[in-house]
C-alpha positions as CSV (number, residue, x, y, z in Angstrom):
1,X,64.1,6.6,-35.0
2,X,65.7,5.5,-31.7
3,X,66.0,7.5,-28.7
4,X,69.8,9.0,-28.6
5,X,70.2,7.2,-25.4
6,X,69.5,3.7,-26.7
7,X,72.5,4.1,-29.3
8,X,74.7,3.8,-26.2
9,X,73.2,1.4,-23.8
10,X,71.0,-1.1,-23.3
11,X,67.6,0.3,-22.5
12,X,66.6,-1.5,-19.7
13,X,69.4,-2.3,-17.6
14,X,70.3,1.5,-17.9
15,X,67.0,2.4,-16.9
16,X,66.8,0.0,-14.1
17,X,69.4,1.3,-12.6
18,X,68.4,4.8,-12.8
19,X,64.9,3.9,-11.6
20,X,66.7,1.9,-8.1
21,X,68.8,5.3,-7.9
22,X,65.9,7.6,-8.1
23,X,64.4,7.2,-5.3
24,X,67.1,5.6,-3.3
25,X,65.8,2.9,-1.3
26,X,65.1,-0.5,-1.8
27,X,62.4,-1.7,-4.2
28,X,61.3,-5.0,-5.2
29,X,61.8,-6.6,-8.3
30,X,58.3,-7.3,-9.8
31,X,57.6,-3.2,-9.0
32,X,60.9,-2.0,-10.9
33,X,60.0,-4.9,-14.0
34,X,56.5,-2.3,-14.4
35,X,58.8,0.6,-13.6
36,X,60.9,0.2,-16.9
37,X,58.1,-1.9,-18.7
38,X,59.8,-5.5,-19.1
39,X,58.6,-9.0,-18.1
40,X,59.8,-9.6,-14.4
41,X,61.8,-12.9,-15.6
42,X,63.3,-10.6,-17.8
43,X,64.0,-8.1,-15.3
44,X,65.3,-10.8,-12.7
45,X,68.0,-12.0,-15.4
46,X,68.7,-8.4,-15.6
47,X,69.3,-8.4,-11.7
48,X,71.6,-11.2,-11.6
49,X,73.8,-9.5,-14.2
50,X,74.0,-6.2,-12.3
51,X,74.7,-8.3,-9.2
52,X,77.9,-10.9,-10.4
53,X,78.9,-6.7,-11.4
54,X,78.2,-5.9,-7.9
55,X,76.3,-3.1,-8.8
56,X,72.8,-3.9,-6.4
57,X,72.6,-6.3,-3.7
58,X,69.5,-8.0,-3.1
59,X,67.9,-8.4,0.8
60,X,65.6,-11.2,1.2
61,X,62.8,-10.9,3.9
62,X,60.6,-13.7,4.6
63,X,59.7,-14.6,0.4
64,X,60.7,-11.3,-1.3
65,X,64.0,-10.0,-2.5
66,X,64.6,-6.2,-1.7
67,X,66.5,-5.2,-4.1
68,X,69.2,-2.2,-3.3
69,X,72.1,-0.3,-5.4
70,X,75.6,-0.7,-3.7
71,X,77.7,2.6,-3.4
72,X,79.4,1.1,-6.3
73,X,75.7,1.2,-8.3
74,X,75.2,4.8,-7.0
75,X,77.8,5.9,-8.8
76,X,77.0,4.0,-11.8
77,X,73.6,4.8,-11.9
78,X,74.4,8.7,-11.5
79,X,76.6,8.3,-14.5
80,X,74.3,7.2,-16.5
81,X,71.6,9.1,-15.2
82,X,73.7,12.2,-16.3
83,X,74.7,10.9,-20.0
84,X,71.1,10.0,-20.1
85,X,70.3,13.6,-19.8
86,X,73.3,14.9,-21.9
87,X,71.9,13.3,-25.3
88,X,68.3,13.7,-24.6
């Protein structure tokens, strides 16, 4: 059976975002993709979604993309964070 939390989101967007808000700095994408176990094209696509929400921004220096939750993001991310917890 599915974990409670999957009923109500999307697995890996939800957890990408808690994983950027946990420890609160910037990360790169191909270390979050291992971080919530997807492909890192599928994580990217992920990315750009969350970004057209405004919900991370991403910070390029020299080749790499930092990637970094807005305060809008924060807030998401706590949110879920905390439902994630409530029906676990």
């Amino acid at each position: 059976m599915k974990d409670n939390f999957d009923i109500f989101f999307r697995r890996k967007p939800a957890l990408m975002m808690i994983a950027l808000r946990k420890l609160a700095r910037v990360r790169y994408g191909s270390v979050l993709a291992k971080e919530v176990d997807c492909t890192y094209s599928h994580a990217v696509k992920i990315l750009q979604t969350l970004e057209t929400l405004g919900l991370v921004t991403f910070e390029k220096q020299g080749r790499i993309k930092l990637i970094k939750l807005t305060n809008r993001g924060i807030e998401v991310a706590d949110s879920i964070s905390s439902i994630k917890q409530t029906v676990n």
